[in-house]
VEXMI-260499 format. One record per residue (C-alpha): residue number from 0; residue in three letters; x, y, z. Coordinates in pm, 1 decimal. Layout:
<koldrens>
+-----+-----+----------+----------+----------+
!   i !  aa !        x !        y !        z !
+-----+-----+----------+----------+----------+
! NUM ! ALA !        X !        Y !        Z !
...
+-----+-----+----------+----------+----------+
</koldrens>
This chain:
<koldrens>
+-----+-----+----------+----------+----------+
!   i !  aa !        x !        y !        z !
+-----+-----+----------+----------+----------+
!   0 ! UNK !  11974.5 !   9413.2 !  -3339.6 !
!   1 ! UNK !  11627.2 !   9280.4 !  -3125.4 !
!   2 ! UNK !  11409.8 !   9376.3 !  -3417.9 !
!   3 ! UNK !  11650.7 !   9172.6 !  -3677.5 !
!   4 ! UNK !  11639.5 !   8861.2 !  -3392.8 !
!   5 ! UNK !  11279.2 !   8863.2 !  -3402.7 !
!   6 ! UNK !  11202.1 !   8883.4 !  -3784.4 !
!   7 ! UNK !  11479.3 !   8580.2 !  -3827.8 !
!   8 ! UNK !  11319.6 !   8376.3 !  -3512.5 !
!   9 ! UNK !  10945.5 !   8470.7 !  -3659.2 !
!  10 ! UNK !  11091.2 !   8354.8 !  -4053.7 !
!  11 ! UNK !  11197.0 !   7992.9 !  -3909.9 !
!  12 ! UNK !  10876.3 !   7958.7 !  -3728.2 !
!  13 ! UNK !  10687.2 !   8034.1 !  -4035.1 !
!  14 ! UNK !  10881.9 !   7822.7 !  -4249.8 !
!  15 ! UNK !  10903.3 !   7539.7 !  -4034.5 !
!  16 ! UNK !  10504.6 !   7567.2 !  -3946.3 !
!  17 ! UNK !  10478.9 !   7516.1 !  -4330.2 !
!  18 ! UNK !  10642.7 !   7191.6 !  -4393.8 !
!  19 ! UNK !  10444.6 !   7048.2 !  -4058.1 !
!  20 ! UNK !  10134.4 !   7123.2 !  -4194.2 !
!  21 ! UNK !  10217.9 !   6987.4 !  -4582.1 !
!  22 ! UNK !  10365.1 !   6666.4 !  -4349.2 !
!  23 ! UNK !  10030.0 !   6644.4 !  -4208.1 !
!  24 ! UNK !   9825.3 !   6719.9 !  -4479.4 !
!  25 ! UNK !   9987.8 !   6471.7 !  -4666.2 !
!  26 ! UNK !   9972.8 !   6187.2 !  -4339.5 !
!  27 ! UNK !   9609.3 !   6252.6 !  -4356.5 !
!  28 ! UNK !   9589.5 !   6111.6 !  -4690.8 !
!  29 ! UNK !   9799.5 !   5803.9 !  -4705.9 !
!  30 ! UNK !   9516.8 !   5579.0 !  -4763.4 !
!  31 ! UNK !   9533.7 !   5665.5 !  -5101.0 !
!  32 ! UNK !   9890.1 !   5556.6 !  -5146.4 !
!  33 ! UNK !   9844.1 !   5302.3 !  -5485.5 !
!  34 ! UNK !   9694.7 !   5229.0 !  -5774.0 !
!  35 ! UNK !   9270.1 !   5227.5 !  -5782.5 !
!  36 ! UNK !   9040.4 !   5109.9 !  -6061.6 !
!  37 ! UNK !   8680.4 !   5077.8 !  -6112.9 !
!  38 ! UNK !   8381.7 !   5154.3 !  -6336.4 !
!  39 ! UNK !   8234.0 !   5489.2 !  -6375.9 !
!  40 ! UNK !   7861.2 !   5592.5 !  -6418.8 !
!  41 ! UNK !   7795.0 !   5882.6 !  -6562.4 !
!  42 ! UNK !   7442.4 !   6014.8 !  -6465.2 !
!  43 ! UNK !   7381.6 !   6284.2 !  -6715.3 !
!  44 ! UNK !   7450.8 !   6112.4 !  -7010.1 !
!  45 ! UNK !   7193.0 !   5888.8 !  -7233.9 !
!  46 ! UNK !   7430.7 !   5703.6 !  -7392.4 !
!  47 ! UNK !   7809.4 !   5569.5 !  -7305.4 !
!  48 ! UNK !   7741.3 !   5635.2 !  -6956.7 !
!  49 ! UNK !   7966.9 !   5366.4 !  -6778.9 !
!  50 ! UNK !   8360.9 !   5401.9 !  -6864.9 !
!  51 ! UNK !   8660.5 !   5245.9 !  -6690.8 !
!  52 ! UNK !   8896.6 !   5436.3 !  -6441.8 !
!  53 ! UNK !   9237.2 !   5400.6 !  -6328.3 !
!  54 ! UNK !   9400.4 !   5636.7 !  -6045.9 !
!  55 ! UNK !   9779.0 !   5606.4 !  -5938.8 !
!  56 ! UNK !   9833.9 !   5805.2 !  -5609.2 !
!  57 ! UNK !  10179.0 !   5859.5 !  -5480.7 !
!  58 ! UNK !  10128.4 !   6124.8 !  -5187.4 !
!  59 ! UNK !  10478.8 !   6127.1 !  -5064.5 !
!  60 ! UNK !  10606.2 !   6279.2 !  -5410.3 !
!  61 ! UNK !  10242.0 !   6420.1 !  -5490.4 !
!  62 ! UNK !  10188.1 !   6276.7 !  -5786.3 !
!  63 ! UNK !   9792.1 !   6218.3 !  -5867.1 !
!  64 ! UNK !   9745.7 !   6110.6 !  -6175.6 !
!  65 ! UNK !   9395.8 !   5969.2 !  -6363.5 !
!  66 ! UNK !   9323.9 !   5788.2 !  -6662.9 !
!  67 ! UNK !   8978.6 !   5666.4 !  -6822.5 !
!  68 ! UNK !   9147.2 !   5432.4 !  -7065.2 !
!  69 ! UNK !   8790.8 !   5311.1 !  -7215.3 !
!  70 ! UNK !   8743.1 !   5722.0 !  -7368.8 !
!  71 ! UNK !   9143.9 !   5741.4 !  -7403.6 !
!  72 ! UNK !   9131.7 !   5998.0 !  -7161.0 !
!  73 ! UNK !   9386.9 !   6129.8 !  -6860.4 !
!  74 ! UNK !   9555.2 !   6403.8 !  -6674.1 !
!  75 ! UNK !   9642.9 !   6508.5 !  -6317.5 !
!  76 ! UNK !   9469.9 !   6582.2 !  -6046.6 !
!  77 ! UNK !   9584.2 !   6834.3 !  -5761.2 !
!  78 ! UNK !   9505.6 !   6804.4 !  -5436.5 !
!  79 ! UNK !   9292.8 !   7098.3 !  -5331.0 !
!  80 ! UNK !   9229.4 !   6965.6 !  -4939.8 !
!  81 ! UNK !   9179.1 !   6676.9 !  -4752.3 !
!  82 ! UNK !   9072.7 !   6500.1 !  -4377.0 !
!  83 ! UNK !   9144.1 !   6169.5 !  -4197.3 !
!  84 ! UNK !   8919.6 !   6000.8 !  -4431.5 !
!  85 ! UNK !   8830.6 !   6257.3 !  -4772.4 !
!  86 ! UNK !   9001.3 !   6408.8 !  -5039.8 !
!  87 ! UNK !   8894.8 !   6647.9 !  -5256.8 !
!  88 ! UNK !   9098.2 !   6714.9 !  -5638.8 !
!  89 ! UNK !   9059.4 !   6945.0 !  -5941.4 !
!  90 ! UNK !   9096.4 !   6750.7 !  -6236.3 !
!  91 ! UNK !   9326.2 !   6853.1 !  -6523.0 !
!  92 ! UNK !   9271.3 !   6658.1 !  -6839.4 !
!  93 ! UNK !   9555.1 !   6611.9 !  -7076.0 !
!  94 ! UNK !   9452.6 !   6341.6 !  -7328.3 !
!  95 ! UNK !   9164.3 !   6363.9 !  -7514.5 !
!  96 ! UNK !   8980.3 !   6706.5 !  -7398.7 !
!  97 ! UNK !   8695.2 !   6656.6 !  -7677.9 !
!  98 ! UNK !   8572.0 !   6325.5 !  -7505.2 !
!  99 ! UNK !   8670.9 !   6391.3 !  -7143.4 !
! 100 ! UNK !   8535.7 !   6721.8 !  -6937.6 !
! 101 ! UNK !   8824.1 !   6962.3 !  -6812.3 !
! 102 ! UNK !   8875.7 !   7088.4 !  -6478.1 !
! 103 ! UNK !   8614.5 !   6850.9 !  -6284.7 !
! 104 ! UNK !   8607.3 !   6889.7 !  -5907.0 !
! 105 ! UNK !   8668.4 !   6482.9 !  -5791.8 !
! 106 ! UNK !   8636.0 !   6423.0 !  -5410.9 !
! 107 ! UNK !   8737.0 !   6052.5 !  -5278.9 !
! 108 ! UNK !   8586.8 !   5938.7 !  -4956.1 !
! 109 ! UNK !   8695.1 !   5593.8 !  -4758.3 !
! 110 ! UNK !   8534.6 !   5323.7 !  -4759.0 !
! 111 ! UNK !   8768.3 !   5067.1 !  -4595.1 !
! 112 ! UNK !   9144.7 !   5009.1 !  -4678.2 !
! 113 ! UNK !   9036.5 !   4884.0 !  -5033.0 !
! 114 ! UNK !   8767.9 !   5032.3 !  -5140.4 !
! 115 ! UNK !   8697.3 !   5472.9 !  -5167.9 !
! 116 ! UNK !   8375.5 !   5647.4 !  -5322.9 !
! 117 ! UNK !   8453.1 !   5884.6 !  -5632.3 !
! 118 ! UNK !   8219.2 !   6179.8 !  -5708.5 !
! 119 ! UNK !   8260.2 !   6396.7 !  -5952.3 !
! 120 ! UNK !   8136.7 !   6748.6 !  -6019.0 !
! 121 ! UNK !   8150.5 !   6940.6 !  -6287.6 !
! 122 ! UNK !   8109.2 !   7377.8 !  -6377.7 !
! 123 ! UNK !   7748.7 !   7410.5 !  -6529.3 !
! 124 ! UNK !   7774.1 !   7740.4 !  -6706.7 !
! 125 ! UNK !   7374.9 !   7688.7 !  -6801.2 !
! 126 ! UNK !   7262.0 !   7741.8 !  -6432.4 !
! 127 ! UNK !   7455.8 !   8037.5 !  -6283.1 !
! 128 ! UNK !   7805.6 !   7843.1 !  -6257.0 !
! 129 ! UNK !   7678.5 !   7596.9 !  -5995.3 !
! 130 ! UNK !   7879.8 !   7247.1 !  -5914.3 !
! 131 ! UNK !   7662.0 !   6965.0 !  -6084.6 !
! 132 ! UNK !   7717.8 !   6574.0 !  -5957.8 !
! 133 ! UNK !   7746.3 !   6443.1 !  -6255.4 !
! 134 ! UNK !   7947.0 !   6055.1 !  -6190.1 !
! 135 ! UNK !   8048.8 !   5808.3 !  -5922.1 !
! 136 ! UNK !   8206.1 !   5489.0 !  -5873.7 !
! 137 ! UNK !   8345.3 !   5266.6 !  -5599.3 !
! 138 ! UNK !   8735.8 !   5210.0 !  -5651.5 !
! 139 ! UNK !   8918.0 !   4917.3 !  -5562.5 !
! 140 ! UNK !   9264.2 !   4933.1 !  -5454.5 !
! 141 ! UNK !   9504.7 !   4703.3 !  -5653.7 !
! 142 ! UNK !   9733.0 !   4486.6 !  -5515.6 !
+-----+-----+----------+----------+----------+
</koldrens>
């Protein structure tokens, strides 16, 4: 009967230790609560190297979703960790794979209340599968 007390007591420790930490994970990132636009620069590109970007981020449902509407791009981006001040996101793009790259590595730093840095990395298969910065942009946050 002890042994089947513990497991039970250890199970509802567990459980509740999880939705603290996905509370606090998600706290962390509040900031980002809203809709963000700006102008990206791509640096590895000759040619159509500056597109727009919109980002709607609801973090109390988890909902991160990205759209470049000047390449008729977008998708969803999941939220692979975060701090007080950075967030980091693998990009999933659903519109428009031929003109937009798939499964980028985004991470979105704060500036100020209004204002976050947005890097963005992509695979490159050429040298040995290592993360290549590849665009950035300062987001504004909409009112």
């Amino acid at each position: 009967m002890k042994v089947r007390n513990i497991i039970i007591i250890a199970l509802l420790i567990t459980s509740t230790g999880c939705k603290i930490s996905k509370q606090i994970s998600q706290h962390k990132i509040s900031w980002l609560n809203g809709t963000w636009q700006g102008t990206g620069y791509q640096i590895d590109l000759e040619n159509d190297n500056e597109w727009s970007i919109l980002l709607e981020i609801d973090t109390n449902n988890q909902l991160y979703t990205i759209a470049y509407p000047s390449l008729n791009c977008s998708g969803k981006w999941k939220l692979i960790k975060s701090s007080k001040d950075q967030a980091t996101f693998e990009e999933l793009i659903e519109l428009n794979t031929v003109d937009c790259t798939q499964n980028g590595k985004v991470i979105l730093s704060k500036v100020d209340d209004d204002h976050v840095i947005f890097s963005y990395f992509y695979t490159n298969t050429k040298f040995g599968n290592t993360k290549k910065a590849s665009a950035f942009s300062t987001l504004e946050k909409q009112k």
